[in-house]
C-alpha positions in Angstrom: 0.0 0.0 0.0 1.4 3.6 -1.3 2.2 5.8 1.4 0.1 9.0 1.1 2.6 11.8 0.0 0.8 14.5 2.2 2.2 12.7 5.8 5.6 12.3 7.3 7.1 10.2 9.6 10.1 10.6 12.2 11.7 7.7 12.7 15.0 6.7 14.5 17.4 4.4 13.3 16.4 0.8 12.6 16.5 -2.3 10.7 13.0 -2.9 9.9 10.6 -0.5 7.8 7.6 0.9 9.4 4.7 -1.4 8.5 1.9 0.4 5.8 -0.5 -2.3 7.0 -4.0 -2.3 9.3 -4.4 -3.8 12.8 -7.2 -6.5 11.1 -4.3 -6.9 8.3 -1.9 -8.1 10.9 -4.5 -10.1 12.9 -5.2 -12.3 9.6 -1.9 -12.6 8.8 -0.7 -14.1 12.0 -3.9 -16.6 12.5 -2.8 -18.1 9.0 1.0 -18.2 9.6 0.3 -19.7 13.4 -2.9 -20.6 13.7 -2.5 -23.0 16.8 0.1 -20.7 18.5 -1.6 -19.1 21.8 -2.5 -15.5 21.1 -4.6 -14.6 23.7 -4.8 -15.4 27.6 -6.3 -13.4 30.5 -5.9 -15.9 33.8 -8.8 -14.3 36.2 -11.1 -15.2 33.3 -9.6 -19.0 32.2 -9.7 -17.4 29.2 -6.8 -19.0 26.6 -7.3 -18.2 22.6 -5.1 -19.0 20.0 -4.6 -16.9 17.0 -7.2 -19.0 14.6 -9.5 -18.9 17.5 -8.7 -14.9 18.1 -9.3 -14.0 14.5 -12.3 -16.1 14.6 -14.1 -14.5 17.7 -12.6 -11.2 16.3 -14.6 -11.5 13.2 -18.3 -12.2 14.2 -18.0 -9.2 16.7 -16.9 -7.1 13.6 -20.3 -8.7 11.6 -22.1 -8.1 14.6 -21.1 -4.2 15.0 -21.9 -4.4 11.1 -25.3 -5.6 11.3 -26.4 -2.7 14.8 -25.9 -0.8 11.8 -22.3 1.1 12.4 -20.6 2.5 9.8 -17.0 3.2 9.6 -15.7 6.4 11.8 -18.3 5.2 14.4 -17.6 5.8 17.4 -17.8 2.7 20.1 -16.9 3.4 23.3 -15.6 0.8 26.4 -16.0 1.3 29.7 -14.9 -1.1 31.4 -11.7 -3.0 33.0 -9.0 -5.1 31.7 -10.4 -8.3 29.9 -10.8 -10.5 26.8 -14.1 -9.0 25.6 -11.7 -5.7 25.6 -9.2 -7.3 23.4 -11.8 -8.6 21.2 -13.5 -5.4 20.6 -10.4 -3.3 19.9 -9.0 -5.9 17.2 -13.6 -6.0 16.0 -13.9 -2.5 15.8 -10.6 -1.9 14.0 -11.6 -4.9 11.4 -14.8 -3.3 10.5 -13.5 0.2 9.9 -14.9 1.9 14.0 -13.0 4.1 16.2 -12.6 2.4 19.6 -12.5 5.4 22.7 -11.2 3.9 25.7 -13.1 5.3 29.0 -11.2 5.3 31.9 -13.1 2.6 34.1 -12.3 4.5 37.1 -14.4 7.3 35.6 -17.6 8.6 38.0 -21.1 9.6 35.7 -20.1 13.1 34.6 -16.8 11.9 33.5 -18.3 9.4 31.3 -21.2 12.2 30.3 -18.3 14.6 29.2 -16.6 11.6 26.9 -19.7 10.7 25.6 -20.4 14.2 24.0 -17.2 15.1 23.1 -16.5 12.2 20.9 -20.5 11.1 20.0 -19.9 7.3 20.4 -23.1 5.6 18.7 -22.3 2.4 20.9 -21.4 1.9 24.3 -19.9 -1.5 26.2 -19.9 -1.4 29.3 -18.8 -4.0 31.9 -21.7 -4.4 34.5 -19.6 -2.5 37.5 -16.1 -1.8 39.2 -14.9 -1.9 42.0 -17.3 0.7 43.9 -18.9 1.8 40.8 -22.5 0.1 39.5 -21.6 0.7 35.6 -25.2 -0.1 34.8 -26.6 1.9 37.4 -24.9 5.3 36.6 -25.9 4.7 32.5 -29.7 4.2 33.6 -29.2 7.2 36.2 -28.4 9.5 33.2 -30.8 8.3 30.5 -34.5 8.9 30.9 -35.9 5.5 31.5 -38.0 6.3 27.9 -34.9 6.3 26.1 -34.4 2.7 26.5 -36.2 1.3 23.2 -35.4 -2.6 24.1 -32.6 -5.1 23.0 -30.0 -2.2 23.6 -30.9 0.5 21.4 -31.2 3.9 23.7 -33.0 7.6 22.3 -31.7 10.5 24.3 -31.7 13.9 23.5 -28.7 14.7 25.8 -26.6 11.9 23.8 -28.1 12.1 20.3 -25.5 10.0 18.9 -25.3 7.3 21.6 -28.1 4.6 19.9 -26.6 1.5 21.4 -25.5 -0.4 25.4 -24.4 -3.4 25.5 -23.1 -5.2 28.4 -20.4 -7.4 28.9 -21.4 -10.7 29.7 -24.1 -13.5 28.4 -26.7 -11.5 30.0 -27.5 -8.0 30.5 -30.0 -6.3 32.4 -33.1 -5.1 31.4 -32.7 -2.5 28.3 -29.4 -3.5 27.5 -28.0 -6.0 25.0 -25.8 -8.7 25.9 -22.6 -8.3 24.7 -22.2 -12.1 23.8 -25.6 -11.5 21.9 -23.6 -9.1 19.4 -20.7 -11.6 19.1 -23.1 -14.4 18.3 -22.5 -15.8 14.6 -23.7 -13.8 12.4 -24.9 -15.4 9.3 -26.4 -12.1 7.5 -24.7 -12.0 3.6 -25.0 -8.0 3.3 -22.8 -7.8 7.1 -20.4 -10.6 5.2 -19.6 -8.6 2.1 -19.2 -5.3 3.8 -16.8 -7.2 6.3 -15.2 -8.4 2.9 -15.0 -4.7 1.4 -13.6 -3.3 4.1 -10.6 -5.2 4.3 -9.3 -3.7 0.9 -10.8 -0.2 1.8 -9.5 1.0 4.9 -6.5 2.4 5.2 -3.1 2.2 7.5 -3.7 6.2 8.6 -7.5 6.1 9.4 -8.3 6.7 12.9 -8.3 3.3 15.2 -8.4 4.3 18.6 -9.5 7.8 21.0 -7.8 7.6 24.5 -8.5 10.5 26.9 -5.9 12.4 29.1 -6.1 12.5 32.3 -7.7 16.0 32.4 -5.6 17.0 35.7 -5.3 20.8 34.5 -8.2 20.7 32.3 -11.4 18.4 30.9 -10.0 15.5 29.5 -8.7 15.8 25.9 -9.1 12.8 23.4 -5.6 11.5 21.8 -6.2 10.1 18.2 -4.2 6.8 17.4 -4.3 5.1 13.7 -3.9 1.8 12.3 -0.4 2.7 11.6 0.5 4.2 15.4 -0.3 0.8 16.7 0.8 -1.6 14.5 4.7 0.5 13.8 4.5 0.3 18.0 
């Protein structure tokens, strides 16, 4: 993939050239060289996935964000802490062209109000608490219970773009969608093809990933990463 002539890169000396390639790209890649080779494991959960088993999972979340209807430069934003479903929807998200933000799971309700609008996420994961915090209980206590339409799909006029909770789990409470519901297989054609399309479309220097400073002299200011930032790091 040509290197668009408008960009420029610092780089200090090395051996190896700075990769032109997508974080789905690489994912693919590396579940066909070594498909058996353990890719993923996160101990408190007994969770242990190898790279075919990775790109596998990785691919019916991207079909399943296809099919709630996101489009590419979506927003989804994850609140929640560290944990597989995390790693599967930052390598999903990337695969079908969405911008992941990263809330900070330590964030209180006006915290996650203030991210919400600034970056207009159309989805929202959420694990179902923290520590102290009762995730689900500070998203209902800032949503009108009308805005909750059923099956996860939320109207609010203080969070017009937010259309979407889901959370983590195989259940969710009422209102919400399960977050294993939207990884479920997905056997729709049109979510197939786009899935398809996508992977010759998007490109090393779209936007991947928002992560939020820590907003200790100011509000919180969202840091843009691309395809390229994390894959070359």
């Amino acid at each position: 993939m040509s290197v668009p002539m408008s960009l420029s890169h610092v780089s200090g000396n090395t051996e190896r050239p700075l990769l032109h390639r997508t974080v789905g790209d690489v994912l693919a890649c590396a579940a066909q060289e070594w498909p058996e080779r353990e890719a993923l494991v996160v101990r408190h959960q007994g969770v242990r996935l190898t790279y075919r088993e990775l790109n596998e999972q990785v691919t019916r979340l991207a079909k399943g964000f296809l099919a709630a209807g996101l489009s590419p430069g979506d927003r989804v934003g994850i609140w929640s802490p560290n944990n597989a479903q995390w790693v599967l929807t930052q390598f999903a998200t990337a695969r079908a062209g969405l911008i992941l933000v990263n809330l900070n799971p330590a964030y209180r309700r006006v915290e996650l109000e203030f991210a919400l609008r600034k970056v207009g996420c159309r989805m929202l994961i959420l694990a179902p608490s923290f520590k102290s915090s009762d995730y689900v209980a500070i998203v209902r206590g800032m949503l009108p219970a009308s805005a909750f339409q059923g099956r996860g799909q939320v109207r609010a006029d203080p969070f017009p773009a937010l259309e979407w909770v889901a959370q983590l789990g195989p259940q969710a409470a009422s209102g919400f969608m399960a977050f294993d519901d939207l990884c479920a297989a997905n056997t729709e054609s049109a979510a197939d093809s786009r899935l398809e399309d996508l992977a010759t479309q998007l490109d090393p220097h779209q936007p991947i990933n928002i992560q939020f400073t820590s907003g200790t002299t100011g509000q919180p200011k969202g840091a843009t990463l691309t395809h390229f930032n994390i894959v070359n790091n």
